[in-house]
C-alpha positions in Angstrom: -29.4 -29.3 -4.7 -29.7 -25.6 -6.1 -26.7 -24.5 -8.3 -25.1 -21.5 -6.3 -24.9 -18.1 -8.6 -22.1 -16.1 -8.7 -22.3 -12.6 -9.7 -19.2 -10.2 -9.8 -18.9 -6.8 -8.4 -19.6 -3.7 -10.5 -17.1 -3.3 -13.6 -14.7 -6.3 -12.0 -14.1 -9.5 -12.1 -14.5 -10.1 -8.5 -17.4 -12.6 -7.9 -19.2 -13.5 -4.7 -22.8 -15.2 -4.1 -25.7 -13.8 -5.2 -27.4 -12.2 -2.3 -24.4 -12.3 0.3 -24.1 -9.2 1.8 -20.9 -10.3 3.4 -19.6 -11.4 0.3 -20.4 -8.2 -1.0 -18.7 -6.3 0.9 -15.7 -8.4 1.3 -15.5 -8.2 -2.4 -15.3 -4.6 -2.5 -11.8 -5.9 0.2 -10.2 -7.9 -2.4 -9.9 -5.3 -4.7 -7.9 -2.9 -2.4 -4.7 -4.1 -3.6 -5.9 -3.0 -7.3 -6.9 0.5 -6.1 -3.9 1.0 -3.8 -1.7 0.5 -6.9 -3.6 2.7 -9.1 -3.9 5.6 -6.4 0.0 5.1 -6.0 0.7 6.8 -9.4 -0.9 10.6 -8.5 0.4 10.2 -5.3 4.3 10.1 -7.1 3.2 12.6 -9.3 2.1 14.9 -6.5 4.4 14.1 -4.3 7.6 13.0 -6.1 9.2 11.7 -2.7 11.7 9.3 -3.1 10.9 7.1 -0.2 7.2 6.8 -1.8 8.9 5.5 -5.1 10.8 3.0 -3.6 7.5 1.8 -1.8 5.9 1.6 -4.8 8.6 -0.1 -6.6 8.4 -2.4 -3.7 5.0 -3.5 -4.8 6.3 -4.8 -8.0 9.0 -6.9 -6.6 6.1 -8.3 -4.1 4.2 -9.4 -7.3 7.0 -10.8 -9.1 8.1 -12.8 -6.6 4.6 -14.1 -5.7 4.6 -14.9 -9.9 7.8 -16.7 -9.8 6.5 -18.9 -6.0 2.9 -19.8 -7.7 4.8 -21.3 -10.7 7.6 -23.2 -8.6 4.7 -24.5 -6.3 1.7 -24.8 -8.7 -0.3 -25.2 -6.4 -4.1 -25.1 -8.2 -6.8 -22.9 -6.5 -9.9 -24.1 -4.3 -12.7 -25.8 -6.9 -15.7 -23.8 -6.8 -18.7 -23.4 -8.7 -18.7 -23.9 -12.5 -18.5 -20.8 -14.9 -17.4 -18.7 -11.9 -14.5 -16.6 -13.3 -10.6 -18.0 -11.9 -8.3 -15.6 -13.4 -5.0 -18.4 -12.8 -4.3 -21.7 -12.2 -2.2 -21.3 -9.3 -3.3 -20.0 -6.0 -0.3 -20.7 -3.8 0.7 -18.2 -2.4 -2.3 -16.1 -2.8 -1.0 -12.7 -4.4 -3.9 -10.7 -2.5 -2.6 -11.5 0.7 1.1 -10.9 0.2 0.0 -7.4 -1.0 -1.5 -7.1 1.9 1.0 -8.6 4.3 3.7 -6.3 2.3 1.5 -2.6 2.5 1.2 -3.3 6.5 4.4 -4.6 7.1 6.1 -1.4 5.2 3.8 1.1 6.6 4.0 0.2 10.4 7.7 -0.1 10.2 7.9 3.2 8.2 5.6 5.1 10.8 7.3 3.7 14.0 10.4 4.0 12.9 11.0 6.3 10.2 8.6 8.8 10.8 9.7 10.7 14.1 6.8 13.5 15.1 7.0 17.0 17.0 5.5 15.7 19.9 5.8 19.1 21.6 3.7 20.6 19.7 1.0 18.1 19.1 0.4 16.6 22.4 -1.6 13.7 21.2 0.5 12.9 18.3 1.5 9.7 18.8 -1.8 8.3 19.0 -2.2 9.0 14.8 0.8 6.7 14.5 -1.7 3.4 16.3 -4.5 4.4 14.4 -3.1 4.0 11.1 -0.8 0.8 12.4 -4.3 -0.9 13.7 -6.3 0.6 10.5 -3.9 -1.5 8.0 -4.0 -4.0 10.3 -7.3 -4.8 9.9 -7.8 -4.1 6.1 -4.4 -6.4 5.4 -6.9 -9.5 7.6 -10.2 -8.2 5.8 -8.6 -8.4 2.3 -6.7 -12.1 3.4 -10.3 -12.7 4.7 -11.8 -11.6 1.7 -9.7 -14.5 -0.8 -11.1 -17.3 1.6 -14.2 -16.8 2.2 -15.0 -15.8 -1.8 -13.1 -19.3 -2.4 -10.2 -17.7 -4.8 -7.8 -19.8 -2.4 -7.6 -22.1 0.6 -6.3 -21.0 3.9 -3.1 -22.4 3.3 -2.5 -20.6 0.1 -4.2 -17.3 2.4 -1.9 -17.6 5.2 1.8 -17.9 2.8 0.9 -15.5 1.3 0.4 -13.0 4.5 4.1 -14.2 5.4 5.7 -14.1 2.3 4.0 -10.7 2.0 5.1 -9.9 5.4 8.6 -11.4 5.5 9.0 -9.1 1.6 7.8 -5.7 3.5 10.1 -5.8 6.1 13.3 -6.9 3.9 12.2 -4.0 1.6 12.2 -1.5 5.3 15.9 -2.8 5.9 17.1 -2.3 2.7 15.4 1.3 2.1 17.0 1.8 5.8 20.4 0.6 5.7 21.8 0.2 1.9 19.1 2.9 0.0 17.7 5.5 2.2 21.3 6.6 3.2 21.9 7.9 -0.6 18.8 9.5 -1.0 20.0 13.1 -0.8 22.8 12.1 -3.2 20.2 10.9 -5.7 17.9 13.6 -5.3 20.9 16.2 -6.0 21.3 14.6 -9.2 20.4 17.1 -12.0 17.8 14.7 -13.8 16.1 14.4 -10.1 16.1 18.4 -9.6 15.0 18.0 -13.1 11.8 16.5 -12.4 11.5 17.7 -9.1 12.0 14.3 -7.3 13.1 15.0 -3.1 14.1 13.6 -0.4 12.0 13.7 2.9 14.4 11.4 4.9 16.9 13.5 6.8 13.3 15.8 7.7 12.0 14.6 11.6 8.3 15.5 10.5 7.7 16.2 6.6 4.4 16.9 6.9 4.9 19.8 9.9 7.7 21.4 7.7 5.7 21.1 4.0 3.0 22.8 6.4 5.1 26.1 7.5 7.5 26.4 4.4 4.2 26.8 2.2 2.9 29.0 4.9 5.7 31.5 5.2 5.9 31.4 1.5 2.1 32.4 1.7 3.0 35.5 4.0 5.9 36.3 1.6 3.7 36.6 -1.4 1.0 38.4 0.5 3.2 40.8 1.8 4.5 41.4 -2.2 1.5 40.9 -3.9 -1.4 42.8 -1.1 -1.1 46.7 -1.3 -2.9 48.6 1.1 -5.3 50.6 -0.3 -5.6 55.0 -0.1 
Protein backbone atom coordinates (compact mmCIF):
# COMPACT_ATOMS: atom_id res chain seq x y z
CA UNK A 1 0.00 0.00 0.00
CA UNK A 2 1.41 3.56 -0.99
CA UNK A 3 2.51 5.69 2.04
CA UNK A 4 0.17 8.80 1.92
CA UNK A 5 2.30 12.38 1.72
CA UNK A 6 1.52 15.07 3.69
CA UNK A 7 2.48 18.41 2.72
CA UNK A 8 1.64 21.63 4.74
CA UNK A 9 0.18 24.78 3.58
CA UNK A 10 2.44 27.81 2.63
CA UNK A 11 4.54 29.13 5.64
CA UNK A 12 2.30 26.87 8.24
CA UNK A 13 2.23 24.05 9.87
CA UNK A 14 -1.08 22.96 8.60
CA UNK A 15 -0.74 19.71 6.57
CA UNK A 16 -3.25 18.01 4.22
CA UNK A 17 -2.63 15.32 1.42
CA UNK A 18 -0.70 15.88 -1.36
CA UNK A 19 -2.95 16.55 -4.22
CA UNK A 20 -6.36 17.13 -2.29
CA UNK A 21 -7.88 20.04 -3.44
CA UNK A 22 -10.36 19.78 -0.69
CA UNK A 23 -7.83 19.43 1.76
CA UNK A 24 -6.40 22.36 0.42
CA UNK A 25 -8.68 24.46 0.85
CA UNK A 26 -10.03 23.27 4.04
CA UNK A 27 -6.53 23.88 5.35
CA UNK A 28 -6.54 27.43 4.35
CA UNK A 29 -10.17 26.97 7.17
CA UNK A 30 -8.26 25.76 9.95
CA UNK A 31 -6.13 28.57 10.15
CA UNK A 32 -8.95 31.21 10.47
CA UNK A 33 -8.83 31.12 14.08
CA UNK A 34 -4.91 32.18 13.83
CA UNK A 35 -5.72 35.08 11.42
CA UNK A 36 -8.91 36.17 13.35
CA UNK A 37 -6.62 36.69 16.37
CA UNK A 38 -3.96 38.46 14.68
CA UNK A 39 -6.38 40.82 12.66
CA UNK A 40 -8.00 41.50 16.26
CA UNK A 41 -4.97 43.60 17.42
CA UNK A 42 -5.33 46.65 14.43
CA UNK A 43 -8.81 46.34 14.85
CA UNK A 44 -8.29 47.55 18.86
CA UNK A 45 -5.90 49.89 17.77
CA UNK A 46 -8.18 51.46 15.20
CA UNK A 47 -11.02 51.15 16.95
CA UNK A 48 -10.34 51.26 20.64
CA UNK A 49 -13.99 50.13 21.50
CA UNK A 50 -14.40 48.65 24.60
CA UNK A 51 -16.98 46.00 23.77
CA UNK A 52 -14.24 44.85 20.99
CA UNK A 53 -11.61 44.35 23.89
CA UNK A 54 -13.69 42.47 25.95
CA UNK A 55 -14.31 40.17 22.75
CA UNK A 56 -10.99 39.74 22.32
CA UNK A 57 -10.10 39.11 25.83
CA UNK A 58 -12.82 36.59 25.51
CA UNK A 59 -10.73 34.65 23.06
CA UNK A 60 -8.11 34.07 25.62
CA UNK A 61 -10.29 32.77 28.29
CA UNK A 62 -11.69 30.33 25.40
CA UNK A 63 -8.05 29.03 24.95
CA UNK A 64 -7.20 28.77 28.42
CA UNK A 65 -9.93 26.87 29.27
CA UNK A 66 -9.68 24.54 26.29
CA UNK A 67 -5.75 24.23 27.73
CA UNK A 68 -6.80 23.42 31.14
CA UNK A 69 -10.00 20.61 29.59
CA UNK A 70 -7.27 18.79 27.09
CA UNK A 71 -5.01 18.25 30.11
CA UNK A 72 -7.91 17.07 32.62
CA UNK A 73 -9.17 14.77 29.79
CA UNK A 74 -5.97 13.81 27.82
CA UNK A 75 -7.51 12.60 25.48
CA UNK A 76 -4.64 11.74 22.60
CA UNK A 77 -5.35 12.87 18.94
CA UNK A 78 -6.48 10.62 15.90
CA UNK A 79 -3.14 8.48 14.68
CA UNK A 80 -2.34 9.49 11.29
CA UNK A 81 0.48 9.15 9.00
CA UNK A 82 4.08 9.06 10.24
CA UNK A 83 6.27 12.27 10.18
CA UNK A 84 3.05 14.27 9.71
CA UNK A 85 3.49 17.33 12.09
CA UNK A 86 0.99 16.95 15.56
CA UNK A 87 1.65 20.10 17.41
CA UNK A 88 0.01 18.29 21.04
CA UNK A 89 -0.73 15.38 22.56
CA UNK A 90 -4.15 16.01 23.45
CA UNK A 91 -6.96 16.67 21.06
CA UNK A 92 -9.97 16.60 23.35
CA UNK A 93 -11.68 19.17 23.05
CA UNK A 94 -10.32 20.36 19.77
CA UNK A 95 -9.21 24.13 20.32
CA UNK A 96 -10.10 24.95 16.55
CA UNK A 97 -13.55 24.23 17.06
CA UNK A 98 -14.21 25.96 20.38
CA UNK A 99 -12.73 29.14 18.68
CA UNK A 100 -15.06 28.60 16.29
CA UNK A 101 -18.12 27.79 18.34
CA UNK A 102 -17.00 30.93 20.66
CA UNK A 103 -16.56 33.76 17.40
CA UNK A 104 -20.23 32.56 16.21
CA UNK A 105 -21.76 32.27 19.29
CA UNK A 106 -20.54 35.97 20.49
CA UNK A 107 -21.21 37.51 17.15
CA UNK A 108 -24.81 36.39 16.55
CA UNK A 109 -25.80 37.25 20.01
CA UNK A 110 -23.96 40.59 19.71
CA UNK A 111 -25.73 41.45 16.33
CA UNK A 112 -29.30 40.38 17.34
CA UNK A 113 -29.22 41.69 20.35
CA UNK A 114 -26.88 44.26 21.01
CA UNK A 115 -26.61 45.90 17.84
CA UNK A 116 -30.15 47.68 17.28
CA UNK A 117 -30.17 49.36 13.53
CA UNK A 118 -32.06 52.60 11.97
CA UNK A 119 -34.32 50.60 10.18
CA UNK A 120 -36.02 53.84 8.93
CA UNK A 121 -33.65 54.82 7.14
CA UNK A 122 -32.21 51.64 5.61
CA UNK A 123 -35.13 49.70 4.57
CA UNK A 124 -33.38 46.46 4.03
CA UNK A 125 -31.22 46.63 7.01
CA UNK A 126 -32.01 43.88 8.80
CA UNK A 127 -31.16 41.53 6.16
CA UNK A 128 -27.13 42.51 6.87
CA UNK A 129 -27.68 41.23 10.34
CA UNK A 130 -28.63 37.18 8.58
CA UNK A 131 -26.03 37.44 6.37
CA UNK A 132 -23.29 37.87 8.67
CA UNK A 133 -25.25 35.32 11.42
CA UNK A 134 -25.38 32.54 8.31
CA UNK A 135 -21.71 33.75 7.07
CA UNK A 136 -20.07 32.62 10.59
CA UNK A 137 -22.19 30.03 10.63
CA UNK A 138 -20.79 28.38 7.98
CA UNK A 139 -17.07 29.26 8.49
CA UNK A 140 -17.50 28.08 12.45
CA UNK A 141 -18.78 24.26 10.48
CA UNK A 142 -16.02 24.69 7.63
CA UNK A 143 -13.21 25.34 10.21
CA UNK A 144 -14.85 22.26 12.75
CA UNK A 145 -14.90 20.50 9.30
CA UNK A 146 -11.65 21.40 8.49
CA UNK A 147 -9.94 19.44 12.02
CA UNK A 148 -11.74 16.17 10.95
CA UNK A 149 -11.38 15.64 7.74
CA UNK A 150 -7.25 16.73 7.94
CA UNK A 151 -7.33 14.01 10.88
CA UNK A 152 -5.96 16.69 13.78
CA UNK A 153 -9.00 15.14 15.89
CA UNK A 154 -11.92 12.72 15.88
CA UNK A 155 -15.45 13.78 15.69
CA UNK A 156 -15.87 13.53 19.23
CA UNK A 157 -13.01 15.65 20.13
CA UNK A 158 -14.67 18.13 16.92
CA UNK A 159 -18.04 18.21 18.29
CA UNK A 160 -16.93 19.27 22.35
CA UNK A 161 -15.16 21.44 21.26
CA UNK A 162 -18.07 23.41 19.13
CA UNK A 163 -20.13 23.18 22.51
CA UNK A 164 -17.65 24.03 24.86
CA UNK A 165 -16.86 26.87 22.36
CA UNK A 166 -20.47 27.61 22.13
CA UNK A 167 -21.57 27.19 25.73
CA UNK A 168 -18.03 29.83 26.49
CA UNK A 169 -19.42 32.58 23.78
CA UNK A 170 -22.66 32.91 25.12
CA UNK A 171 -21.58 33.05 29.04
CA UNK A 172 -19.00 35.67 27.78
CA UNK A 173 -22.57 37.73 25.94
CA UNK A 174 -24.29 37.44 29.48
CA UNK A 175 -21.64 38.66 31.38
CA UNK A 176 -20.53 41.63 28.86
CA UNK A 177 -24.51 42.17 29.10
CA UNK A 178 -25.49 42.09 32.54
CA UNK A 179 -22.37 42.44 35.13
CA UNK A 180 -19.74 44.38 32.42
CA UNK A 181 -21.37 46.27 29.60
CA UNK A 182 -23.44 48.31 32.29
CA UNK A 183 -19.95 50.08 33.53
CA UNK A 184 -18.65 50.74 30.34
CA UNK A 185 -19.21 54.46 30.28
CA UNK A 186 -17.78 54.51 33.80
CA UNK A 187 -14.62 52.86 32.55
CA UNK A 188 -14.24 54.79 29.53
CA UNK A 189 -14.56 58.21 31.60
CA UNK A 190 -11.61 57.12 33.46
CA UNK A 191 -8.74 59.47 32.75
CA UNK A 192 -6.20 56.57 31.61
CA UNK A 193 -9.17 55.47 29.06
CA UNK A 194 -9.61 59.24 27.67
CA UNK A 195 -5.93 58.89 27.89
CA UNK A 196 -5.66 56.37 25.26
CA UNK A 197 -8.67 57.18 23.60
CA UNK A 198 -10.57 53.92 24.61
CA UNK A 199 -14.90 54.45 24.08
CA UNK A 200 -17.78 53.14 24.62
CA UNK A 201 -20.18 52.32 21.77
CA UNK A 202 -22.90 50.60 23.99
CA UNK A 203 -25.46 53.14 25.12
CA UNK A 204 -25.20 54.19 20.80
CA UNK A 205 -28.45 52.33 18.85
CA UNK A 206 -26.26 52.15 15.59
CA UNK A 207 -22.40 53.06 15.98
CA UNK A 208 -21.67 52.72 12.68
CA UNK A 209 -24.63 55.29 11.41
CA UNK A 210 -23.39 57.84 14.06
CA UNK A 211 -19.33 57.39 13.42
CA UNK A 212 -20.77 57.99 9.78
CA UNK A 213 -22.45 61.58 10.29
CA UNK A 214 -20.21 62.92 13.26
CA UNK A 215 -17.10 62.57 10.84
CA UNK A 216 -19.27 63.96 8.21
CA UNK A 217 -20.51 67.14 9.88
CA UNK A 218 -16.97 67.47 11.18
CA UNK A 219 -15.96 67.33 7.34
CA UNK A 220 -18.44 70.21 6.50
CA UNK A 221 -17.05 72.08 9.61
CA UNK A 222 -13.57 72.03 8.40
CA UNK A 223 -14.52 72.77 4.82
CA UNK A 224 -16.45 75.54 5.74
CA UNK A 225 -13.08 76.93 7.90
CA UNK A 226 -10.51 75.72 5.89
CA UNK A 227 -12.23 76.46 1.85
CA UNK A 228 -12.15 80.21 0.94
CA UNK A 229 -13.86 81.24 -1.95
CA UNK A 230 -11.82 82.64 -4.36
CA UNK A 231 -11.94 86.64 -6.08
Amino acid sequence: MEKELWVPVTFTHVEYPKGDKLGMMLAWFSLIPSFTVISFLPIIVLRRDLTTIFFFVGMFVNEATNQVLKKIIAQPRPSRTLGSVQWSEYGMPSAHAQFAGYFAMFIILLFYVRIKLVTFIIPLAKLWKHVIAVGTVFVAFAICYSRYYLRYHTGNQVGAGLLVGCFLGATWFVILEKFVGPYFPIIASMPVCEMLLIKDYSLIPNALWCEYHCIKAEMRTRAKKYIRPQY
